[in-house]
C-alpha positions as CSV (number, residue, x, y, z in Angstrom):
1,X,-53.9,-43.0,62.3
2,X,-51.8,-42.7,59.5
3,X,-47.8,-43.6,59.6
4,X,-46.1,-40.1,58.7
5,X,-42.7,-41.7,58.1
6,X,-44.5,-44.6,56.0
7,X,-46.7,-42.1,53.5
8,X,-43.8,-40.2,53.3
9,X,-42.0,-42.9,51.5
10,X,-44.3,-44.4,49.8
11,X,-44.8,-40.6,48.1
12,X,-41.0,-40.5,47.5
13,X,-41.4,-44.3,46.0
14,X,-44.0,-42.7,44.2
15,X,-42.3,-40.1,41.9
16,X,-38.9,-42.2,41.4
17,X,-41.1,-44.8,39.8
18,X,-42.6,-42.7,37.0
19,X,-40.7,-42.3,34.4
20,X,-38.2,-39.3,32.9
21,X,-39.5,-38.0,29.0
22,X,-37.7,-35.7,26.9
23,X,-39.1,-33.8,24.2
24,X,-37.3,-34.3,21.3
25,X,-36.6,-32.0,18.1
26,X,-37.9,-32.9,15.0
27,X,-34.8,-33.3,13.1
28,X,-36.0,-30.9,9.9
29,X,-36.2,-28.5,12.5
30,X,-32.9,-28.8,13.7
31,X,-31.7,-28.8,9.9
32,X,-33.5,-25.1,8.7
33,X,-32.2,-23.8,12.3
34,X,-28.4,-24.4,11.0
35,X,-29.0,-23.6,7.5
36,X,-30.9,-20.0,8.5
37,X,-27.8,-19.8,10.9
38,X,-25.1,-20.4,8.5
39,X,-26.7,-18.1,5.7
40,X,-27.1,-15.4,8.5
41,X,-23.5,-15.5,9.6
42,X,-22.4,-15.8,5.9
43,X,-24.7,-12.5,5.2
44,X,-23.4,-10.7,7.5
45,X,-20.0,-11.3,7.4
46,X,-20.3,-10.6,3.8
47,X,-21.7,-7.3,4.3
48,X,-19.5,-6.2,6.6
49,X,-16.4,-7.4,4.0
50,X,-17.9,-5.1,1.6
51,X,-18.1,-2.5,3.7
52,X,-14.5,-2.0,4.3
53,X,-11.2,-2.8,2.4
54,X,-10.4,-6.2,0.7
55,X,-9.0,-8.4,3.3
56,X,-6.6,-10.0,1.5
57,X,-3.3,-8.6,-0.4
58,X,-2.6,-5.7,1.3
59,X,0.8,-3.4,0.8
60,X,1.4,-1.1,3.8
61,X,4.2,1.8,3.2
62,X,4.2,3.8,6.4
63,X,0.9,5.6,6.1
64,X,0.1,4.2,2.6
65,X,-2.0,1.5,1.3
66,X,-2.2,-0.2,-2.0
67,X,-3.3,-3.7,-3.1
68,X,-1.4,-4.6,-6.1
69,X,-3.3,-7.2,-7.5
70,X,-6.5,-5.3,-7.5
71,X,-6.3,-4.2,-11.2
72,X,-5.3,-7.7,-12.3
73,X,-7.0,-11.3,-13.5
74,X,-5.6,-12.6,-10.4
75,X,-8.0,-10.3,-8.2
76,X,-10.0,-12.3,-5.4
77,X,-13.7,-12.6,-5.1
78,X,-13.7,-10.3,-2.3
79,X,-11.4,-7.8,-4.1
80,X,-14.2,-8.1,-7.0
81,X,-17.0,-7.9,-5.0
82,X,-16.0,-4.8,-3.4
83,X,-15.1,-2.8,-6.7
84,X,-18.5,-4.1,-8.0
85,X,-20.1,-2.1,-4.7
86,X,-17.6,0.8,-5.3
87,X,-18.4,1.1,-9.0
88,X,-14.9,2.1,-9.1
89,X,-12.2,1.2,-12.0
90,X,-8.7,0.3,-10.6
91,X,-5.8,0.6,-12.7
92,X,-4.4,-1.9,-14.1
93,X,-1.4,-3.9,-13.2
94,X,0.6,-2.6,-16.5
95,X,-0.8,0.8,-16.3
96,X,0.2,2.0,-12.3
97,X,-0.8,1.5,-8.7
98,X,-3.2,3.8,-6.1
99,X,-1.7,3.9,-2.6
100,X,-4.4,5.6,-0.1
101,X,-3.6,7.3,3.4
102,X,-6.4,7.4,6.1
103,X,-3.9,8.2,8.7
104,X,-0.9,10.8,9.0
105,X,3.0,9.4,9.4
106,X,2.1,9.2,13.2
107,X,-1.0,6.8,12.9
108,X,-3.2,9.0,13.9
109,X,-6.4,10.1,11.6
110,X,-7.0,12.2,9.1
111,X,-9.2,14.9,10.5
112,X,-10.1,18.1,8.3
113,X,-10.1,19.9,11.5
114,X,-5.9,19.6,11.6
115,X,-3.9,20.9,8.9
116,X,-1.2,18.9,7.3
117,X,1.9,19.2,5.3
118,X,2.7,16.3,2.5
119,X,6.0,15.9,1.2
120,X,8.7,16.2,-0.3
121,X,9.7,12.8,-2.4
122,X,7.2,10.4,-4.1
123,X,8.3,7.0,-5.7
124,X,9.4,7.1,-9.5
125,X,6.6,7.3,-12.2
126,X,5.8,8.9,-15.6
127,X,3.4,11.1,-14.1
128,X,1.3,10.8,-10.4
129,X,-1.9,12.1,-8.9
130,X,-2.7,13.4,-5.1
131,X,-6.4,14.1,-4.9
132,X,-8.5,14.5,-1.5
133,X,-11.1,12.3,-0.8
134,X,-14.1,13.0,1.9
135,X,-14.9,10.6,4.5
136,X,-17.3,8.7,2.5
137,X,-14.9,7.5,-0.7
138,X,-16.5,10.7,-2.9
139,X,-14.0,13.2,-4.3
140,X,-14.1,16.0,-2.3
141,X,-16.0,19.1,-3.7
142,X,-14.6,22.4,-2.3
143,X,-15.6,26.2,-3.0
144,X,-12.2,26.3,-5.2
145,X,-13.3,23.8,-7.3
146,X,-9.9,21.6,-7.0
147,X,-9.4,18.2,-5.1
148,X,-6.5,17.2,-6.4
149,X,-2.7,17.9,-7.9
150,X,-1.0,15.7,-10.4
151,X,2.9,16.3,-10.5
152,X,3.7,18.2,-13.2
153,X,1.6,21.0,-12.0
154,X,3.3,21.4,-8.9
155,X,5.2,24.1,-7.4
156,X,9.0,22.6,-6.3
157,X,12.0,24.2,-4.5
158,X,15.0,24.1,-6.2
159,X,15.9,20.1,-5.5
160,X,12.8,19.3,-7.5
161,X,11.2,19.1,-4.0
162,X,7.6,19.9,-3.0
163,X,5.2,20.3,0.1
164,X,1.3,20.3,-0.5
165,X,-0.8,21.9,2.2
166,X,-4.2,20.5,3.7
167,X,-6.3,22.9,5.5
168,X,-9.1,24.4,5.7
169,X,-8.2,28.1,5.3
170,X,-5.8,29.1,2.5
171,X,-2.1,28.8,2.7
172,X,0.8,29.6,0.4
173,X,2.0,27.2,-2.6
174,X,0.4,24.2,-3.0
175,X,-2.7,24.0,-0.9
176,X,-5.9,21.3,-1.1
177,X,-9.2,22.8,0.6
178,X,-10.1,20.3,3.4
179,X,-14.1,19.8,4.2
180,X,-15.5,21.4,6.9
181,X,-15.6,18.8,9.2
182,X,-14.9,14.8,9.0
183,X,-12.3,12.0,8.4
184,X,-11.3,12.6,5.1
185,X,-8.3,10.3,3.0
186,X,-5.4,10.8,0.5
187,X,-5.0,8.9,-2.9
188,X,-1.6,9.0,-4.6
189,X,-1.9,7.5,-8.2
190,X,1.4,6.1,-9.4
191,X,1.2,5.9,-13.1
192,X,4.0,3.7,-15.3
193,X,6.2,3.0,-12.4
194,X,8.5,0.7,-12.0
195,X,6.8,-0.2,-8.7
196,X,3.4,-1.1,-10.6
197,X,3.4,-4.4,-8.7
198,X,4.4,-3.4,-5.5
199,X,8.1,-4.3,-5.4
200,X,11.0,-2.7,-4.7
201,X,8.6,0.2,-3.1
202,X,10.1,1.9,0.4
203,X,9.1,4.3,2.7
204,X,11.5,6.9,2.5
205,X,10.1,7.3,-1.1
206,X,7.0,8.4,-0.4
207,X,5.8,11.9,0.9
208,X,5.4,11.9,4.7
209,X,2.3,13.5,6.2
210,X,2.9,15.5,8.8
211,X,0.5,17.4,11.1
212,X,0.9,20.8,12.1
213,X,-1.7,21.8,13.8
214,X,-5.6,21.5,15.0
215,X,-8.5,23.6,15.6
216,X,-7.0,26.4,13.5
């Protein structure tokens, strides 16, 4: 008869004897795993820089946006890489500086479904721009045929004042055709001002935007 207790032990004896192995990694491997990791996370944070605004060297007025050093020699990668993917052609620091609004005075966004009222001051400059812009960076193309106001064509009140509508149906005065639907964004294109590198710029003079309404 056999000893239960006895084989029992002798089983357990057994397995502690034999002894533990690990596999190991061949280091190569371990090598392309970080560099394929590293270029993926450097890909992809890459892409999703280009896909938004330069991350560096913002001005925030209010509702308004500009980055001053875009149009210079002093522009960053990023801020190059960007206008490379843009295909668009900043001004430069001597020549003005393009503030852009995604939001109203309240924070809340730009939707062509609201209508808006912009006004009544903007910051010192030989002449300035406003154009519309639809959600995806294009100027917008309306039935009218006009996206965009520059200040001397403006109608103003008697204090040299004005008020420029957003909607999608018609209004009085000075009135930009909003899309039919979608985010959409404002430019305002400072050109020879003072201001050219972002100093000395204030919110009070820039136009507010102010919602009215929605669903109208």
């Amino acid at each position: 008869m056999t000893n239960a207790p006895g084989a029992g032990s002798m089983r357990v004896s057994d397995a502690a004897s034999k002894p533990v192995t690990f596999r190991s990694i061949p280091t190569a491997l371990l090598v392309v795993y970080a560099v394929l990791l590293a270029l993926g996370l450097g890909l992809g944070s890459t892409y999703w820089i280009l896909k938004g605004e330069p991350p560096f060297g913002r001005l925030r007025i209010g509702p308004w946006t500009a980055w001053p050093a875009l149009g210079s020699t002093s522009a960053d990668p990023y801020m190059r890489a960007i206008l490379a993917k843009r295909g668009d052609v900043p001004l430069a620091t001597g020549e003005g500086l393009g503030f852009t609004a995604k939001t109203d005075s309240e924070g809340r966004d730009l939707d062509s479904a609201c209508t808006y009222r912009v006004g009544s001051v903007a910051p010192t400059a030989r002449l300035w721009t406003f154009s519309v812009y639809d959600q995806n960076g294009r100027l917008l193309q309306t039935e009218l045929g006009r996206s965009s106001f520059t200040s001397a064509e403006l109608l103003r009140d008697d204090e040299d004042g004005f008020e420029i509508a957003l909607s999608r149906n018609l209004q009085d005065g000075n009135w930009l055709q909003l899309p039919p639907s979608g985010r959409f964004s404002i430019v305002l294109r400072l050109y020879d001002t003072p201001g050219a590198a972002g100093t000395g710029l204030t919110e009070s003079v820039f136009p507010s935007i102010q919602r009215v309404e929605c669903g109208a």
